[in-house]
LOLUM-31374 format. One record per residue: x, y, z of N, C-alpha, C, CB in turn; chain. Coordinates in steps of 0.02 Angstrom, whole numbers, plus 50000, padded with zeros to 5 digits. Glycine has a CB too. Example, Ala and Ser with C-alpha at 12.3 -4.5 7.8 and 13.67 -1.06 7.14 Angstrom:
<ronus>
[ronu [50660; 49716; 50390]; [50615; 49775; 50390]; [50660; 49835; 50390]; [50565; 49776; 50452]; "A"]
[ronu [50642; 49888; 50354]; [50684; 49947; 50357]; [50645; 50002; 50394]; [50704; 49970; 50286]; "A"]
</ronus>
This chain:
<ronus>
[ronu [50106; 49981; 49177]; [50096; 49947; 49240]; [50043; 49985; 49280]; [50163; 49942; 49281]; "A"]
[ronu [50011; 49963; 49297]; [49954; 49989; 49358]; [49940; 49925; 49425]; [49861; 50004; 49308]; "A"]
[ronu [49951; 49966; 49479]; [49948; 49956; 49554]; [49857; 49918; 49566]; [49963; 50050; 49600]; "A"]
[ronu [49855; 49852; 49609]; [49804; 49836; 49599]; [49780; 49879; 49649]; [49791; 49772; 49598]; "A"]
[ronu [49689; 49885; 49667]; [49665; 49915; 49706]; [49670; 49903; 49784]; [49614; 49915; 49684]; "A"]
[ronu [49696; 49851; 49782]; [49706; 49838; 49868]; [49790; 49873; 49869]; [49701; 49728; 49901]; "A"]
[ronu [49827; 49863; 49816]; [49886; 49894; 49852]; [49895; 49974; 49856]; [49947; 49868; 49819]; "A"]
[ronu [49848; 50004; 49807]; [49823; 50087; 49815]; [49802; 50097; 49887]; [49751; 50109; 49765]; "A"]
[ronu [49763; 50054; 49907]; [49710; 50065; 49967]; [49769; 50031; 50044]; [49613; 50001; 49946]; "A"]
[ronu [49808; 49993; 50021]; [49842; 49975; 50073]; [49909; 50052; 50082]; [49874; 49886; 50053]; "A"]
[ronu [49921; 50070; 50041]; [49967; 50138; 50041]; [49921; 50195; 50082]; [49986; 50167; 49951]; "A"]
[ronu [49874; 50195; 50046]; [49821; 50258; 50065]; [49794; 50254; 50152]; [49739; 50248; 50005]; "A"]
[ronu [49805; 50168; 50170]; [49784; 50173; 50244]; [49862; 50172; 50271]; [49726; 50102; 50276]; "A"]
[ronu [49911; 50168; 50258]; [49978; 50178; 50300]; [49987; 50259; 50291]; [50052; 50128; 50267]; "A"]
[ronu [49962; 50292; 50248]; [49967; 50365; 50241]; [49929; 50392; 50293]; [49944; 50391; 50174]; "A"]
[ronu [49867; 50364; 50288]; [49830; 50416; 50351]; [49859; 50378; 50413]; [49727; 50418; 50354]; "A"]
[ronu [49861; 50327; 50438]; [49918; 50294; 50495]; [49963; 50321; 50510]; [49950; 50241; 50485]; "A"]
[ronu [50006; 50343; 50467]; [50067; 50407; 50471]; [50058; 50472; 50496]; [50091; 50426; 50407]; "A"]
[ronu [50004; 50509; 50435]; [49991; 50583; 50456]; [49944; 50555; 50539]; [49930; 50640; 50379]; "A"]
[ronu [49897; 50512; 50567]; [49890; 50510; 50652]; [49912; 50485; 50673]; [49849; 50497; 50687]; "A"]
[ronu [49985; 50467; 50689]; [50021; 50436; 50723]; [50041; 50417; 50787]; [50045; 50447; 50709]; "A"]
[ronu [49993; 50476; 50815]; [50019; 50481; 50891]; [49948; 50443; 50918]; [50037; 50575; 50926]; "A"]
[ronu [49892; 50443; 50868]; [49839; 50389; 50916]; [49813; 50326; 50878]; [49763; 50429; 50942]; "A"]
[ronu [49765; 50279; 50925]; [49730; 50225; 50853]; [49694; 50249; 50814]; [49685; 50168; 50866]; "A"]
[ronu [49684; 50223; 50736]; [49633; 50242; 50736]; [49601; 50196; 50696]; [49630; 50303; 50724]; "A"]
[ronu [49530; 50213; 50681]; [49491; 50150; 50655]; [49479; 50159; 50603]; [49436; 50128; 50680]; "A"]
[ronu [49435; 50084; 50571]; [49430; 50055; 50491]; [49408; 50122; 50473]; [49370; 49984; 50468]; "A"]
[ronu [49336; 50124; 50520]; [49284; 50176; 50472]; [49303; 50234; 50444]; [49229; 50201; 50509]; "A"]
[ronu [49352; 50254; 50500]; [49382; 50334; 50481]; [49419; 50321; 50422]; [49437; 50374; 50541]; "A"]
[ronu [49472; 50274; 50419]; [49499; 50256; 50354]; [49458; 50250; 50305]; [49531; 50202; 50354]; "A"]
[ronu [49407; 50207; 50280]; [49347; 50198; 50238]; [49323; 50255; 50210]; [49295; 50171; 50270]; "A"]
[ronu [49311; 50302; 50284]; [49282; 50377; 50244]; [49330; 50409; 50191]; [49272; 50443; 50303]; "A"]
[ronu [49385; 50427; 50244]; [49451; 50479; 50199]; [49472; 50458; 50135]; [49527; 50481; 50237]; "A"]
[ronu [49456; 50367; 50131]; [49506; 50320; 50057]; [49463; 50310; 50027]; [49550; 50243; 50062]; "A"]
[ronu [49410; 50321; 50049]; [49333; 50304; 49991]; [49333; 50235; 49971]; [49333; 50350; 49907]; "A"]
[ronu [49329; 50183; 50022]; [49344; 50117; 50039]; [49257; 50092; 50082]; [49427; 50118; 50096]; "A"]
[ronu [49265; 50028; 50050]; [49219; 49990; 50081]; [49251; 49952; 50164]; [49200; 49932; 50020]; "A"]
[ronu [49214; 49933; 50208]; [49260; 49941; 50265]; [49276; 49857; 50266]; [49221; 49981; 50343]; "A"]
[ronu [49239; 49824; 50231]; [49230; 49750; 50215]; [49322; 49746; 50177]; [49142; 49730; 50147]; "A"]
[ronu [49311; 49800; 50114]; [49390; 49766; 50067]; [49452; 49796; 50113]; [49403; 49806; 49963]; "A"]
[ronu [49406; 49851; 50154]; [49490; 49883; 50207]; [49497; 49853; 50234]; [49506; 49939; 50255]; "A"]
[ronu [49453; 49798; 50266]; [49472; 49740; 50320]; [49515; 49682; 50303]; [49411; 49708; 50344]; "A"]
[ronu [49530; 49667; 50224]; [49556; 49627; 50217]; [49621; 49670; 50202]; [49524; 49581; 50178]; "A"]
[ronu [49627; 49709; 50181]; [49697; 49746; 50159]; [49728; 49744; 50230]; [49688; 49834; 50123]; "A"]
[ronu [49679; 49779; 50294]; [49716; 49783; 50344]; [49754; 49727; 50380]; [49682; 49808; 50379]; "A"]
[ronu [49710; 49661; 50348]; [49723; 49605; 50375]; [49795; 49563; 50358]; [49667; 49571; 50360]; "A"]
[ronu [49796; 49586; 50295]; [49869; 49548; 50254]; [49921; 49613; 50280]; [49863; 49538; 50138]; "A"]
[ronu [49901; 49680; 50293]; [49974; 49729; 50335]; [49984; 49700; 50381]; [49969; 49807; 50365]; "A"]
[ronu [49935; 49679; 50411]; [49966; 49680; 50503]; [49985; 49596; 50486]; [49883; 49700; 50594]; "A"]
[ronu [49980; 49564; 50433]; [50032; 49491; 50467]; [50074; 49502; 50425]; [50006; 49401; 50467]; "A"]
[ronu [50101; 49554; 50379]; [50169; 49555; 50352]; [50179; 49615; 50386]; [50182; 49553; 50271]; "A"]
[ronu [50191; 49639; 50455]; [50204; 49663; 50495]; [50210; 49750; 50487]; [50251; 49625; 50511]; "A"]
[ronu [50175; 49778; 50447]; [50163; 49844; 50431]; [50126; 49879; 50477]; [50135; 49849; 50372]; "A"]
[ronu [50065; 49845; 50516]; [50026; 49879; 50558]; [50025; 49848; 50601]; [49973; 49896; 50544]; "A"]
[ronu [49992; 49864; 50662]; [49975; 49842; 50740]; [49885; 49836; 50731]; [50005; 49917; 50812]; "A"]
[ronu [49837; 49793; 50750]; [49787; 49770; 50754]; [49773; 49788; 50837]; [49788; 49700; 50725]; "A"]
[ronu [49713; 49843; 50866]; [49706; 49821; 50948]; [49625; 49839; 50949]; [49763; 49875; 51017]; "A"]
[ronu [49617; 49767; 50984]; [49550; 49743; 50960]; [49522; 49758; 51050]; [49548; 49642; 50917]; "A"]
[ronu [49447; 49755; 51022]; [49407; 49808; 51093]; [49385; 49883; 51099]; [49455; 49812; 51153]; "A"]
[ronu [49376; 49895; 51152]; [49353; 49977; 51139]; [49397; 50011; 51152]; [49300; 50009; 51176]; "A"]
[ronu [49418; 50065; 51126]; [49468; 50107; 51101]; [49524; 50071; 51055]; [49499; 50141; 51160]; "A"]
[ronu [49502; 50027; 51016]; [49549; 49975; 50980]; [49542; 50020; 50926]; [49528; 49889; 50968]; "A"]
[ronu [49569; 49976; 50867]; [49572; 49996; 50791]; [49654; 49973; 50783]; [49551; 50092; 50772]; "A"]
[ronu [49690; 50023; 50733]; [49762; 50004; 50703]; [49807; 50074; 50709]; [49755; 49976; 50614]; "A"]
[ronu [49871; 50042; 50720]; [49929; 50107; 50695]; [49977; 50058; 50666]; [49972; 50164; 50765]; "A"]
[ronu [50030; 50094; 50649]; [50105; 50086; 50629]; [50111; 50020; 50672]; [50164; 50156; 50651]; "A"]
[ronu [50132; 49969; 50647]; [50188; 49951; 50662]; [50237; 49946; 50702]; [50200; 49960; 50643]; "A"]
[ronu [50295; 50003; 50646]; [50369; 50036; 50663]; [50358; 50093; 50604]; [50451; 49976; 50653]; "A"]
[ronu [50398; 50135; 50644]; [50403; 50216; 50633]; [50388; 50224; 50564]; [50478; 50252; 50650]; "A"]
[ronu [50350; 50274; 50520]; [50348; 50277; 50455]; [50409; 50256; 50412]; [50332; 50338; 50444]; "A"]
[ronu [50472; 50278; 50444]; [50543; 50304; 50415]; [50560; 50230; 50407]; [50601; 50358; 50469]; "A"]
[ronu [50527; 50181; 50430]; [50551; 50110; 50415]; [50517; 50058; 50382]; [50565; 50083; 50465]; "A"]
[ronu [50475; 50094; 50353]; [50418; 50044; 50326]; [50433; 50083; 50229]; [50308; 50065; 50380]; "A"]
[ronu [50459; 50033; 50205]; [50485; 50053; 50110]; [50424; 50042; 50080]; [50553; 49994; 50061]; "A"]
[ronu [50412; 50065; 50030]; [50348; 50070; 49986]; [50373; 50029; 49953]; [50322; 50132; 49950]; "A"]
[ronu [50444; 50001; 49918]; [50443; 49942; 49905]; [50421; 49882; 49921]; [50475; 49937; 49905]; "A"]
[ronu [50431; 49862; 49980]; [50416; 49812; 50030]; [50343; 49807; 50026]; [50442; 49829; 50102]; "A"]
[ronu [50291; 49861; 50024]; [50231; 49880; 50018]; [50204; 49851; 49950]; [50228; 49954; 50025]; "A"]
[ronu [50217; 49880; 49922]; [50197; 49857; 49858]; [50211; 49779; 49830]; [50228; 49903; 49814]; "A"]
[ronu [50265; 49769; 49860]; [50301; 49680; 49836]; [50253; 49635; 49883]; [50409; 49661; 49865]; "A"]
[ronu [50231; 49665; 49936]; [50172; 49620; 49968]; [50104; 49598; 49928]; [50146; 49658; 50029]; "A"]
[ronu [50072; 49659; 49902]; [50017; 49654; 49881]; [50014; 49625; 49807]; [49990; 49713; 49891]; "A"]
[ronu [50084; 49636; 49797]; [50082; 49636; 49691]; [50128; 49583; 49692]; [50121; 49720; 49628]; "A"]
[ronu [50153; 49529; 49739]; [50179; 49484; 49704]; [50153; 49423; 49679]; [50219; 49473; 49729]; "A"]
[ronu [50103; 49405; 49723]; [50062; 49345; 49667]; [50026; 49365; 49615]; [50007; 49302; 49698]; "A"]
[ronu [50033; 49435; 49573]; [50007; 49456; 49527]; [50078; 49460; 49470]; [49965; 49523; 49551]; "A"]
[ronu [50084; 49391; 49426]; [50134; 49398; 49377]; [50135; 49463; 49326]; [50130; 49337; 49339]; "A"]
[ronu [50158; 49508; 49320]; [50165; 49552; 49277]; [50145; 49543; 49195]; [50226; 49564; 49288]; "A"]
[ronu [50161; 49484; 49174]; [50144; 49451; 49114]; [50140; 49370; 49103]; [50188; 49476; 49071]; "A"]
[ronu [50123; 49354; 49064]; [50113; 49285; 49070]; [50179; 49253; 49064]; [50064; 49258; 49020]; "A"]
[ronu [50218; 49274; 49023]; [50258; 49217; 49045]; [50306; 49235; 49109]; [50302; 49193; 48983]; "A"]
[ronu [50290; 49265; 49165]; [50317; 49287; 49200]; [50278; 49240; 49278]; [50314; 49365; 49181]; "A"]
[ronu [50246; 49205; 49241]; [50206; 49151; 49273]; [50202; 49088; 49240]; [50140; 49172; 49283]; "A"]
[ronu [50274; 49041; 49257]; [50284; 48977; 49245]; [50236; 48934; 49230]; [50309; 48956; 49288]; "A"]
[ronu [50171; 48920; 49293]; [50127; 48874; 49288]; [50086; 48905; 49221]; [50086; 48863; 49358]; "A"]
[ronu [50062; 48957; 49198]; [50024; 48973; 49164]; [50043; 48999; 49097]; [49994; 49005; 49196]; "A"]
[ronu [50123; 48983; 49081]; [50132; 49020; 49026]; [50113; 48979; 48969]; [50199; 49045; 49022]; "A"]
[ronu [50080; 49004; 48929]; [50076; 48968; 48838]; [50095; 49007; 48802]; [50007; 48949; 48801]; "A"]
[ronu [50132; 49047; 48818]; [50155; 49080; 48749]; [50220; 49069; 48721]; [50154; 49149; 48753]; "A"]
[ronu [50190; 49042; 48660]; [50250; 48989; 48601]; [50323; 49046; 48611]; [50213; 48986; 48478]; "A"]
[ronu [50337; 49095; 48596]; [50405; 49136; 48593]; [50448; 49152; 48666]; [50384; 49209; 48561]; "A"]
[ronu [50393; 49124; 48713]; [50452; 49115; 48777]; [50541; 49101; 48768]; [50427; 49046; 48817]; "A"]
[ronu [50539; 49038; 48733]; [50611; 49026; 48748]; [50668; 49071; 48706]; [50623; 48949; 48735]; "A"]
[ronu [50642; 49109; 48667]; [50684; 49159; 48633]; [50666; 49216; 48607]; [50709; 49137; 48588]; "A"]
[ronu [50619; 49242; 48677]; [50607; 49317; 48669]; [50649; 49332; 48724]; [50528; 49346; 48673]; "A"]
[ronu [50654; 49425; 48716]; [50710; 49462; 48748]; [50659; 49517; 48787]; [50772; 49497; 48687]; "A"]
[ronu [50598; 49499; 48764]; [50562; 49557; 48796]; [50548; 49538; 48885]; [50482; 49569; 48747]; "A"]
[ronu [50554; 49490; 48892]; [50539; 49442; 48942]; [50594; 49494; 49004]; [50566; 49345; 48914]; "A"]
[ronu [50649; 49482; 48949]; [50710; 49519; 49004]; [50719; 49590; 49014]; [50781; 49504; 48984]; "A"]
[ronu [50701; 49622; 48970]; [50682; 49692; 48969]; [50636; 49720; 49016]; [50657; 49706; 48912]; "A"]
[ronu [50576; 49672; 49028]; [50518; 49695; 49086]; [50563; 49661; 49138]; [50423; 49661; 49079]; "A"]
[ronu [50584; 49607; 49140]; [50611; 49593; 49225]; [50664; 49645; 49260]; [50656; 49515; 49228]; "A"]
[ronu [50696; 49686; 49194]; [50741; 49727; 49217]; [50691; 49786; 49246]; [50796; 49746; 49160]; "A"]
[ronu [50660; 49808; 49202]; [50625; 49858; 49220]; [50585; 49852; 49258]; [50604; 49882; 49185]; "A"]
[ronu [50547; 49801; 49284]; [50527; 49788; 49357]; [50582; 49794; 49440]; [50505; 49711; 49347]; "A"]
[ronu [50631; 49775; 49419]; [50693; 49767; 49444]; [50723; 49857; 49473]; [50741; 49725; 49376]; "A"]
[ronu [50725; 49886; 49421]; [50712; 49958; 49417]; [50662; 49985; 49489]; [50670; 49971; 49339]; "A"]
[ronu [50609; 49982; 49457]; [50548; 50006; 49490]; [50540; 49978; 49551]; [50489; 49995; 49455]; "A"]
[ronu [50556; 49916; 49593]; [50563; 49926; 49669]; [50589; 49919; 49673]; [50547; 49912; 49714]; "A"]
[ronu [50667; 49926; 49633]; [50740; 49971; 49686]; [50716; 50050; 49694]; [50840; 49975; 49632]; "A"]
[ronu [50668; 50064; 49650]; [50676; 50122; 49671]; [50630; 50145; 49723]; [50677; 50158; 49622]; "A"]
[ronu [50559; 50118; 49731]; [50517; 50119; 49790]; [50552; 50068; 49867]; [50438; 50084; 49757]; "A"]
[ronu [50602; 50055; 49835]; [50650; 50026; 49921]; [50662; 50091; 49924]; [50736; 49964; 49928]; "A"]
[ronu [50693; 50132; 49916]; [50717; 50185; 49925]; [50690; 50251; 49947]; [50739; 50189; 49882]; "A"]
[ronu [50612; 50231; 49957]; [50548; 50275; 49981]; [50521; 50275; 50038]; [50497; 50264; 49950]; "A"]
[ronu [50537; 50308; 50085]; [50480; 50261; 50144]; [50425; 50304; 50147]; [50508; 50248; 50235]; "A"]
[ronu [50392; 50273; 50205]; [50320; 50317; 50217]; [50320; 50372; 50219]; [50286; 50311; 50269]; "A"]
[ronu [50375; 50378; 50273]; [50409; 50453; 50300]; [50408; 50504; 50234]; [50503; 50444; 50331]; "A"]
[ronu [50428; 50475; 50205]; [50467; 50515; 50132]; [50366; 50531; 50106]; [50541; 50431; 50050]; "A"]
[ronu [50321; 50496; 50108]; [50289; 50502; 50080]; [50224; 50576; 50129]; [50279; 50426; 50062]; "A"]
[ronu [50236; 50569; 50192]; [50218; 50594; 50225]; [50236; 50647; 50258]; [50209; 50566; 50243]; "A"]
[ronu [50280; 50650; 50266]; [50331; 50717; 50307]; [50316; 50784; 50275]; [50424; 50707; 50297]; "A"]
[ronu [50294; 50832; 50308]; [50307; 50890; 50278]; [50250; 50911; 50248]; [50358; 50888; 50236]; "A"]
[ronu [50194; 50868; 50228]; [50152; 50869; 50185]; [50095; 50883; 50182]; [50153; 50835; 50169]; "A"]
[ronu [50107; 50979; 50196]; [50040; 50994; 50231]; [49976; 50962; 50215]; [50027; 51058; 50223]; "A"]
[ronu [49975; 50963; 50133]; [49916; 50965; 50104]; [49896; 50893; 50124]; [49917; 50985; 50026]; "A"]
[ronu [49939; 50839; 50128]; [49894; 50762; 50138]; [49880; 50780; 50225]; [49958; 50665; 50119]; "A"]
[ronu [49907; 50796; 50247]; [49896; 50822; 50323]; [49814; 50839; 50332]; [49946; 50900; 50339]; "A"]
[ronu [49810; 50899; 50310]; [49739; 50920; 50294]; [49701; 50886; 50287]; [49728; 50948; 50250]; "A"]
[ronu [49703; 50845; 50249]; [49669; 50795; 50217]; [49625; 50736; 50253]; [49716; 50767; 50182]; "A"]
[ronu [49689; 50715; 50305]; [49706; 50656; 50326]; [49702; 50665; 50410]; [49778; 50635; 50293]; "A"]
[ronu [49688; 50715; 50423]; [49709; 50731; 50484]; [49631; 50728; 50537]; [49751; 50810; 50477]; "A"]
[ronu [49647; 50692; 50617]; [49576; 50673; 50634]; [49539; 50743; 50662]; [49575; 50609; 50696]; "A"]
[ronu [49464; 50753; 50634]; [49444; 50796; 50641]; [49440; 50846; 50575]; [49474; 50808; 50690]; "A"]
[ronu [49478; 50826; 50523]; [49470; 50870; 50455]; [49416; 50844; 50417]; [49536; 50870; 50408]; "A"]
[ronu [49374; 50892; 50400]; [49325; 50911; 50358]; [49297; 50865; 50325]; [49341; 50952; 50320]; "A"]
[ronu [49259; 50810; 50301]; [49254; 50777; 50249]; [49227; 50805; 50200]; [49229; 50729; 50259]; "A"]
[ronu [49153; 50856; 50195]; [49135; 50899; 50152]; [49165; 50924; 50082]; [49132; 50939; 50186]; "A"]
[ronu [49250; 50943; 50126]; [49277; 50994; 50106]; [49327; 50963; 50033]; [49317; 51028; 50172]; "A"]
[ronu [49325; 50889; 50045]; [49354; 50845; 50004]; [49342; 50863; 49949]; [49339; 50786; 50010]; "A"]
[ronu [49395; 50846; 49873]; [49355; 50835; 49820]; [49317; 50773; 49785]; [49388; 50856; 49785]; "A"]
[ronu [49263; 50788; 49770]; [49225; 50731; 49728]; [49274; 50695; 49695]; [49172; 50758; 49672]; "A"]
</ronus>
C-alpha cells in the first residue's frame, strides 16, 4: 500500500499546523518546509478545511490553522478523506471491476480485512500523538527555523 501524494502532503501541512499552533500561518511557508507546489497545497488545503480539519482566514494576516485541537483530529479520519475514492484494488471498485475470479476469490477478503486493520489502527493516532514532544519535527517545522539547514 502506498499513501497518495496529496494525502502525504495533507498530513505534512496538519503537522506543521500543529508544531505553530498558537498563530496563522500561510500556504507559502507550508510549500517551503513540505517541498510543495503552493498551487497542489491549495487544493489539499481546500478539501481539509471543508472536511473540517482546518480553519481558512482570508485577507491580510490570513492563511490557516487547526480546526480543533491536534488531540482531536485521527490520522485515520485523515487519511479515509484523501484515500477513499482511491479503490485499493479493482475489484474493490464495483463500477470498474473485470476481473473474472471476483465471485470466488478470498483474497478480496483478506485485503478488506487488512485494510480494516490499518485505519483502526490510524483511528487510534491523533495529530497530537504525531506531534507532541517531538523535538526534532519541532525544529524542523517551527516559524523562523532554518531552511538551509534542511536535508536535501
Amino acid at each position: 500500500m502506498r499513501l497518495t501524494t496529496r494525502t502525504n502532503l495533507a498530513m505534512r501541512t496538519l503537522m506543521y499546523c500543529a508544531v505553530n499552533a498558537t498563530r496563522t500561518v500561510r500556504k507559502s511557508e507550508i510549500a517551503a518546509r513540505c517541498n510543495s507546489s503552493e498551487n497542489h497545497l491549495a487544493q489539499v488545503v481546500s478539501l481539509m478545511a471543508q472536511k473540517g480539519f482546518l480553519d481558512t482566514v482570508r485577507g491580510r494576516g490570513g492563511g490557516i490553522r487547526l480546526a480543533r485541537p491536534a488531540a482531536r483530529i485521527a490520522v485515520g479520519d485523515v487519511v479515509r478523506s484523501f484515500e477513499a475514492d482511491v479503490p485499493f484494488a479493482e475489484c474493490f471498485d464495483p463500477k470498474c471491476n473485470t476481473c473474472p475470479i471476483t465471485p470466488h476469490c478470498r483474497l478480496r477478503g483478506a485485503m478488506g480485512g487488512a485494510l480494516a486493520a490499518f485505519y483502526g489502527y490510524l483511528d487510534d493516532v491523533s495529530l497530537a500523538d504525531l506531534v507532541d514532544g517531538n523535538s526534532g519535527l519541532a525544529g524542523l517545522m517551527a516559524e523562523g527555523a532554518d531552511l538551509a539547514a534542511l536535508p536535501a
